[in-house]
TORZATOR-305835 format. One record per residue (C-alpha): residue in three letters; chain; x, y, z. Coordinates in nm, 4 decimals. Example, Ala and Ser with C-alpha at 12.3 -4.5 7.8 and 13.67 -1.06 7.14 Angstrom:
R     r   c         px         py         pz
R   ALA   A     1.2300    -0.4500     0.7800
R   SER   A     1.3670    -0.1060     0.7140
***
This chain:
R     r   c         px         py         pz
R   UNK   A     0.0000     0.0000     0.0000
R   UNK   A     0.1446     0.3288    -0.1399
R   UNK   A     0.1248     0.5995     0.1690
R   UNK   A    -0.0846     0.9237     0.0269
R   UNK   A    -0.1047     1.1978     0.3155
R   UNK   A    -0.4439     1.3339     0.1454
R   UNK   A    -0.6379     1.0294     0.2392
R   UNK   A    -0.5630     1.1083     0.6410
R   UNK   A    -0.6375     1.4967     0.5826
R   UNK   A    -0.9521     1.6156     0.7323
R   UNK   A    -1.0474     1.8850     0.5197
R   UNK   A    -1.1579     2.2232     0.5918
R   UNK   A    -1.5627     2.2409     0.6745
R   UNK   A    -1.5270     1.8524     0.7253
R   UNK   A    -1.7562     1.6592     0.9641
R   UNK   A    -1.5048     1.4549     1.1469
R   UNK   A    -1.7300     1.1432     1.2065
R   UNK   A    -1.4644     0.9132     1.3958
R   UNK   A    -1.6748     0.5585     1.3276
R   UNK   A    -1.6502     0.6458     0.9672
R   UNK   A    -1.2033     0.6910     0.9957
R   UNK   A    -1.0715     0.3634     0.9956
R   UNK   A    -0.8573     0.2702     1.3738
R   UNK   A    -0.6410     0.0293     1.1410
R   UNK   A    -0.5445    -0.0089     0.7661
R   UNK   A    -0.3884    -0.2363     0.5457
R   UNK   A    -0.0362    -0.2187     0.6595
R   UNK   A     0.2504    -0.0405     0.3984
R   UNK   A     0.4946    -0.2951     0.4619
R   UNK   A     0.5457    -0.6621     0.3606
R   UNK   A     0.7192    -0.7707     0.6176
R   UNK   A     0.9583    -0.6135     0.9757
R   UNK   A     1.2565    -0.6054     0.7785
R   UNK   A     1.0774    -0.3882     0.5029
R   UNK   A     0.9328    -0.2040     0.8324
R   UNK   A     1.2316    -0.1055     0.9550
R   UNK   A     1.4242    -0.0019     0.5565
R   UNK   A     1.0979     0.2110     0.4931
R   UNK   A     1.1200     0.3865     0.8175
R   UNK   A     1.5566     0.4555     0.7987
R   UNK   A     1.4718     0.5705     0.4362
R   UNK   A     1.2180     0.8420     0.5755
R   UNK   A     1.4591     0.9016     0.9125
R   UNK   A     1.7204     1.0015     0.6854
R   UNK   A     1.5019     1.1893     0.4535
R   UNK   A     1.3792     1.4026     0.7578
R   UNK   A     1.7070     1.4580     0.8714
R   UNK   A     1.8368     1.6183     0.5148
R   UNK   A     1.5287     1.8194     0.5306
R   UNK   A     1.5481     1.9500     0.8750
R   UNK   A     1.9275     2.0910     0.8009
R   UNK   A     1.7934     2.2605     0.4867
R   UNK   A     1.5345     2.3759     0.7212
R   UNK   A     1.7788     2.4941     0.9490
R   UNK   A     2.0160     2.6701     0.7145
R   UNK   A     1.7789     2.8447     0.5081
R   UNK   A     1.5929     2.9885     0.8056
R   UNK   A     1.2727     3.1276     0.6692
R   UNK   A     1.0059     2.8634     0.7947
R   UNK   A     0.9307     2.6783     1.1468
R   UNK   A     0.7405     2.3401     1.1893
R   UNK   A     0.5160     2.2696     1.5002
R   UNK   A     0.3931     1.8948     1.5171
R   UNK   A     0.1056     1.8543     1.7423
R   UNK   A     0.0180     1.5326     1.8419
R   UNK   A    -0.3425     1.4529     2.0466
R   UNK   A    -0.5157     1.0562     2.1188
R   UNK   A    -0.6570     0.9229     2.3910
R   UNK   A    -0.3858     0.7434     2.6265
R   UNK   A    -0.2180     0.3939     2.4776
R   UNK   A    -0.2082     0.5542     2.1439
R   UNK   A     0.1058     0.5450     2.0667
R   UNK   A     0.1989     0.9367     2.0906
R   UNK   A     0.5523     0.9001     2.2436
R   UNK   A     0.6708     0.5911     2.0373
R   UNK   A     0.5652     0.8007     1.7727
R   UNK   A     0.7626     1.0684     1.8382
R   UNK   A     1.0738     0.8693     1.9395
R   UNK   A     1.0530     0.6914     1.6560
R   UNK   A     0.9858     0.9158     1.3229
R   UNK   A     1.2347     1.2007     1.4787
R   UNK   A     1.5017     1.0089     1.5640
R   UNK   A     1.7346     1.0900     1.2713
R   UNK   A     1.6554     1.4807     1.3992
R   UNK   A     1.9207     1.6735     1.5321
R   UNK   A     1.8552     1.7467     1.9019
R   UNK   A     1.9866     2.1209     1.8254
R   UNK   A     1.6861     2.1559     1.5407
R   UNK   A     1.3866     1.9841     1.7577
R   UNK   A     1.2349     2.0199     2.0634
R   UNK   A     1.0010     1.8495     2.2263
R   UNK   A     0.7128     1.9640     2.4872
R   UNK   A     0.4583     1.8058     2.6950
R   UNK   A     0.2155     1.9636     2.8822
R   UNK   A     0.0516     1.8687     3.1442
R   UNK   A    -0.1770     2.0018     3.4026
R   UNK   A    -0.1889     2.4429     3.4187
R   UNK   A     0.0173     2.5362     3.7038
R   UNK   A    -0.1040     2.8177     3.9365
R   UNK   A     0.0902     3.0826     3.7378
R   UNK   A    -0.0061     2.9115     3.4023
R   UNK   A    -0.3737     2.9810     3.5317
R   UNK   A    -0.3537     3.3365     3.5666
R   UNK   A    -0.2689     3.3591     3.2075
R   UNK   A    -0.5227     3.2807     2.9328
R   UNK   A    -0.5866     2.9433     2.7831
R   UNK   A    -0.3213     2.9932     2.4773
R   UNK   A    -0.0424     3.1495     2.6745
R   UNK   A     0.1559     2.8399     2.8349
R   UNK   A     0.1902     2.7003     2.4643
R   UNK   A     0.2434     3.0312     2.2933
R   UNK   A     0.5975     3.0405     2.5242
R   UNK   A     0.7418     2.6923     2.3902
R   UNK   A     0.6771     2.7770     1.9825
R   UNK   A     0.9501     2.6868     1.7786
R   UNK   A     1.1741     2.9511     1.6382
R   UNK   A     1.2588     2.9846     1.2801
R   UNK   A     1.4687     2.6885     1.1316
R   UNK   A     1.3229     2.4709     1.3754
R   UNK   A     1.1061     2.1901     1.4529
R   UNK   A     0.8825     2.2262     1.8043
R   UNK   A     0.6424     1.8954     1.8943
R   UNK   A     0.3743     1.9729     2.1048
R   UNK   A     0.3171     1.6344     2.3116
R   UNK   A    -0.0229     1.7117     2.3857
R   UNK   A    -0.1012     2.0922     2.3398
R   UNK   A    -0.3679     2.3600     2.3706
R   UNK   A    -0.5901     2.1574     2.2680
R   UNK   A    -0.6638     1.9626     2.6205
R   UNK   A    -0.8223     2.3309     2.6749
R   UNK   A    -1.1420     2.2160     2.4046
R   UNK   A    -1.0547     1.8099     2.4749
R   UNK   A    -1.0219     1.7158     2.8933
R   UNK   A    -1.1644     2.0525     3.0289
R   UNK   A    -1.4832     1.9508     2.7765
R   UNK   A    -1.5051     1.6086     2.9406
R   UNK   A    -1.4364     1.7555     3.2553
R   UNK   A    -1.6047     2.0526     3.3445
R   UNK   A    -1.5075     2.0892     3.6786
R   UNK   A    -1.1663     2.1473     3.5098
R   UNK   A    -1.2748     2.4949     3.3442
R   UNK   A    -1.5115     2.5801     3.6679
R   UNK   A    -1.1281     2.6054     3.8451
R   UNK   A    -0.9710     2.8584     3.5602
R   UNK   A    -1.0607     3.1897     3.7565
R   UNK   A    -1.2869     3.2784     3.4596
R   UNK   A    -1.5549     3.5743     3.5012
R   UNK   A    -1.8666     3.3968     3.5422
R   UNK   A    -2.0043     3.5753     3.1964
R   UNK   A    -1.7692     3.3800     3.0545
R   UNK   A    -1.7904     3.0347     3.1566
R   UNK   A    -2.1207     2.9520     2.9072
R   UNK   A    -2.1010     2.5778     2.7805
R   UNK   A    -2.3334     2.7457     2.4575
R   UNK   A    -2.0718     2.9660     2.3542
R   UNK   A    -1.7045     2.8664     2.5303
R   UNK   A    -1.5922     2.6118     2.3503
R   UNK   A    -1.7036     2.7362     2.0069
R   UNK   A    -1.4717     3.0873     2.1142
R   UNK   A    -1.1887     2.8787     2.1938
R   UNK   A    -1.2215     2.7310     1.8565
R   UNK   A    -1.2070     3.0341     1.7142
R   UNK   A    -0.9131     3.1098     1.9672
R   UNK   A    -0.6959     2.8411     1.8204
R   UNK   A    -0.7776     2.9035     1.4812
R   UNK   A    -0.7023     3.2840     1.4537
R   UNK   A    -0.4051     3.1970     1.6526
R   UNK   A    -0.3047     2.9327     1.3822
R   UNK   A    -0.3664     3.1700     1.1371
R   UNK   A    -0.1589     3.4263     1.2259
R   UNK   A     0.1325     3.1702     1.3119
R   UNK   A     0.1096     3.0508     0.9767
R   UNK   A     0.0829     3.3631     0.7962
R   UNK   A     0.4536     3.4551     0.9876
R   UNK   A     0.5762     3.1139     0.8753
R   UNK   A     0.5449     2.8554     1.1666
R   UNK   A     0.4024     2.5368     0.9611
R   UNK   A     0.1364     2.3508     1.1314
R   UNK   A     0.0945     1.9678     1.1282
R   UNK   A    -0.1873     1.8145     1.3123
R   UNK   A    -0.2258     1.4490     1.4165
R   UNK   A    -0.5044     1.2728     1.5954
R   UNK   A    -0.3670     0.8928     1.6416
R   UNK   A    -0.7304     0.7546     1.6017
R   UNK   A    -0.6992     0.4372     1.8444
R   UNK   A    -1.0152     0.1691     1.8590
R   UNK   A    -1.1279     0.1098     2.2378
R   UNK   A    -1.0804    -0.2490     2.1911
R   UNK   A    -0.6858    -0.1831     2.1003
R   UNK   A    -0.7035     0.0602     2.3982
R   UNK   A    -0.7723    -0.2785     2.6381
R   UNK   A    -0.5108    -0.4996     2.5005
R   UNK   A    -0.2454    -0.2292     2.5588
R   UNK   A    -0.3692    -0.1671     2.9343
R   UNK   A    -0.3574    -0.5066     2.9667
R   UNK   A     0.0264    -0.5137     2.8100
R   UNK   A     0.1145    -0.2720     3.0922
R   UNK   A    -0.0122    -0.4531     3.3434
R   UNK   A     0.1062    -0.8065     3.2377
R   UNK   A     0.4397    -0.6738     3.1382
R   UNK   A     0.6423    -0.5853     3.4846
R   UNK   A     0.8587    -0.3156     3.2800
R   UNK   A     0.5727    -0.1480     3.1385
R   UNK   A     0.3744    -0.1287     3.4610
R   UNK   A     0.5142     0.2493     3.5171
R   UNK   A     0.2975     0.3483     3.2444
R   UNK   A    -0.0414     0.2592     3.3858
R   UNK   A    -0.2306     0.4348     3.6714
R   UNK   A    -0.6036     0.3886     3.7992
R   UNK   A    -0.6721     0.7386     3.6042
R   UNK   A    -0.5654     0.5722     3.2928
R   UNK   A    -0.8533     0.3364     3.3255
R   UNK   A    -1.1021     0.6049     3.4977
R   UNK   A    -1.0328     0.8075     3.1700
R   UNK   A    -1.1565     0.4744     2.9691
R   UNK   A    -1.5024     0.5044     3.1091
R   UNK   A    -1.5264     0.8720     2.9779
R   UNK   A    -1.4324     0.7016     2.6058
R   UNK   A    -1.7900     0.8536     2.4219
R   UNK   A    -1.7791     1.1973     2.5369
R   UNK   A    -1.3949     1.1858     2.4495
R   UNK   A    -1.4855     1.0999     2.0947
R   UNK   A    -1.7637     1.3403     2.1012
R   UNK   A    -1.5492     1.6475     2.2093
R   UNK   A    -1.2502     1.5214     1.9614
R   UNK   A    -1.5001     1.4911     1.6720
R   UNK   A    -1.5887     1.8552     1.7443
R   UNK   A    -1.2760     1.9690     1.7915
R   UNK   A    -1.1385     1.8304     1.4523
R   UNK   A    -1.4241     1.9255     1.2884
R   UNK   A    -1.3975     2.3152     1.4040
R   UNK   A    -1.0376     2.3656     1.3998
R   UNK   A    -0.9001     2.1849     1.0800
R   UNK   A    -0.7778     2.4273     0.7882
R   UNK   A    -0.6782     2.4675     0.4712
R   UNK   A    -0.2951     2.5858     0.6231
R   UNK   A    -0.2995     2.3841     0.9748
R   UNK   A    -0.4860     2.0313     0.8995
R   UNK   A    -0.5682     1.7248     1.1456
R   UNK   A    -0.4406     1.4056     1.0136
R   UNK   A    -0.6498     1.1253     1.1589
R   UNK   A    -0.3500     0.8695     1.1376
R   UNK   A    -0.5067     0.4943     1.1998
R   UNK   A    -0.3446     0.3951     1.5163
R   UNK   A    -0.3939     0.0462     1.5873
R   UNK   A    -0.1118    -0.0880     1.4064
R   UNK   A     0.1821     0.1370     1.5995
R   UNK   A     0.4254     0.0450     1.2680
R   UNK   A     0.2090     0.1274     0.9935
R   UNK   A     0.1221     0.4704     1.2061
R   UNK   A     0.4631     0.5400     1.2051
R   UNK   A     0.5289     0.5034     0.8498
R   UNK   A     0.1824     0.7460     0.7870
R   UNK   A     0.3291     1.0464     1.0087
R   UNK   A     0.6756     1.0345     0.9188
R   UNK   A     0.5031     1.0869     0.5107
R   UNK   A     0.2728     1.3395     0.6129
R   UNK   A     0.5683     1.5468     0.7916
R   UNK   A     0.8111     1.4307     0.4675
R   UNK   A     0.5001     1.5991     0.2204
R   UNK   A     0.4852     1.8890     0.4464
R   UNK   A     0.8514     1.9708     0.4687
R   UNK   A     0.8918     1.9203     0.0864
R   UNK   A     0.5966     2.1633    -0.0195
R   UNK   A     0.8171     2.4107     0.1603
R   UNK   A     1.0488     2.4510    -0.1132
R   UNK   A     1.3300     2.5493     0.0769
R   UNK   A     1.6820     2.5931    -0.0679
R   UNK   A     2.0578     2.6433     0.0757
R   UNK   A     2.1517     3.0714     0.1544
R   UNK   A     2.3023     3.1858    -0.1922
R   UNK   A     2.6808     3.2244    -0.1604
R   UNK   A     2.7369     3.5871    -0.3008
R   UNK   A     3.0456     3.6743    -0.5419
R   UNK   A     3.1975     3.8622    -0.2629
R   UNK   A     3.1369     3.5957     0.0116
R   UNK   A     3.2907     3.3264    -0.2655
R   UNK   A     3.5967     3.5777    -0.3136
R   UNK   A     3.6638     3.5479     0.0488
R   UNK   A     3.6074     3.1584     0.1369
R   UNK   A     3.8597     3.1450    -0.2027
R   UNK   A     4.1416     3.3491    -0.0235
R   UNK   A     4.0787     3.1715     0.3270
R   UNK   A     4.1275     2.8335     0.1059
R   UNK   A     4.4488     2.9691    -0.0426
R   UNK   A     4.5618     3.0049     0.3031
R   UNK   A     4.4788     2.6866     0.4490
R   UNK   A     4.6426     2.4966     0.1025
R   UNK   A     4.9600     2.6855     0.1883
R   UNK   A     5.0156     2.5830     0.5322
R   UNK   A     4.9596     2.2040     0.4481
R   UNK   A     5.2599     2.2555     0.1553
R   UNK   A     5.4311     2.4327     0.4500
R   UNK   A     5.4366     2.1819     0.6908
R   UNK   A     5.5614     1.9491     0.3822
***
């Protein structure tokens, strides 16, 4: 199966019905050793493009990444941008607001950790638990300090929509790339990995009683993701709904998607002027002589 990053788009003024987006797909690989030579191929690939990224210094990329828990977010991560160079990629998670974080609005904790230009930031979880948890948790938003006017569950979470989106917007429109992915897991795939982290002693870190007190909130989850896609997917900062069952063949999905993205870009190497050329010429006279001096 050939890889095409339009059929995981979610286009602009799409309903994103989740039972309609496939949790798994026919996988892209024959076999673990073609696995593994399709994903070095694209590690590699991502690394050439984030130097050329780097050096010409005119665009940033921000990969978001949102699921419910299990999905495969970290692995993901670890995996695709491993060829990256740690000076040209950060990574953030974000958990819960701290007090000071609070006093601020929604967008401002996030806003702080954007990547600069030449530069790839992942958001590890994002803004976005501001329209996702708070939603399925009310009692979340009830503890913000918000005036009273403006806590409205007609009207808040449509505003915060529009919040993200202008804010998208403008990021884009100053060059900051956006790439979107929702790891679409199936609740039944969700079990079996619990269950891994249970059964599995090394694992067993990764599993708490909320993990499984989340589970039982699984509907409204989709509910509020299925709005949030639906309301906050553009034309210039898309959600990918990346079929996560299969960790491997997710893998080989996102690390396309960013590959497309980057490419589009049509970045190239700083010019070397005729005066700049002039100079590196002299320096290279120099540095010829001294090797047939120390002859």
């Amino acid at each position: 199966m050939k890889i095409k990053s339009k059929d995981y788009r979610l286009q602009e003024g799409e309903r994103a019905c989740l039972e309609k987006w496939p949790t798994r797909v026919a996988p892209a690989y024959k076999s673990k050793k073609k696995y593994h030579q399709m994903l070095d191929e694209r590690v590699a690939e991502l690394s050439d493009l984030q130097r050329l990224l780097y050096a010409s210094n005119r665009y940033s990329v921000l990969l978001i990444f949102q699921a419910m828990d299990a999905a495969g977010k970290d692995g993901a991560i670890r995996h695709v941008m491993s060829g990256i160079n740690p000076q040209g990629c950060q990574v953030f998670s974000f958990n819960h607001p701290t007090v000071r974080e609070l006093d601020h609005d929604f967008l401002w904790r996030t806003t702080q950790s954007l990547p600069e230009r030449g530069r790839i930031g992942i958001f590890n979880r994002s803004y976005y638990e501001e329209v996702l948890i708070v939603r399925v948790h009310p009692e979340i938003l009830r503890g913000q300090g918000l005036p009273d006017e403006l806590v409205d569950a007609k009207t808040i979470w449509r505003q915060r929509y529009r919040s993200i989106v202008d804010l998208e917007g403008h990021l884009n429109r100053n060059g900051t790339r956006i790439i979107k992915f929702f790891l679409h897991l199936s609740n039944e795939e969700q079990r079996k990995r619990f269950l891994d982290r249970i059964d599995e002693p090394e694992k067993n870190w990764k599993f708490s009683l909320a993990d499984i007190e989340e589970r039982q909130c699984w509907k409204q989850y989709m509910n509020a993701y299925e709005s949030c896609l639906s309301a906050t997917s553009t034309k210039a900062s898309p959600w990918y709904v990346v079929p996560a069952d299969s960790k491997k063949n997710a893998r080989l999905i996102i690390s396309t998607i960013i590959l497309d993205t980057l490419k589009g870009l049509k970045m190239r190497y700083p010019a070397t002027s005729a005066e700049r050329r002039g100079e590196l010429m002299k320096i290279r006279e120099r540095l010829v002589k001294e090797g047939s001096d120390d002859d």
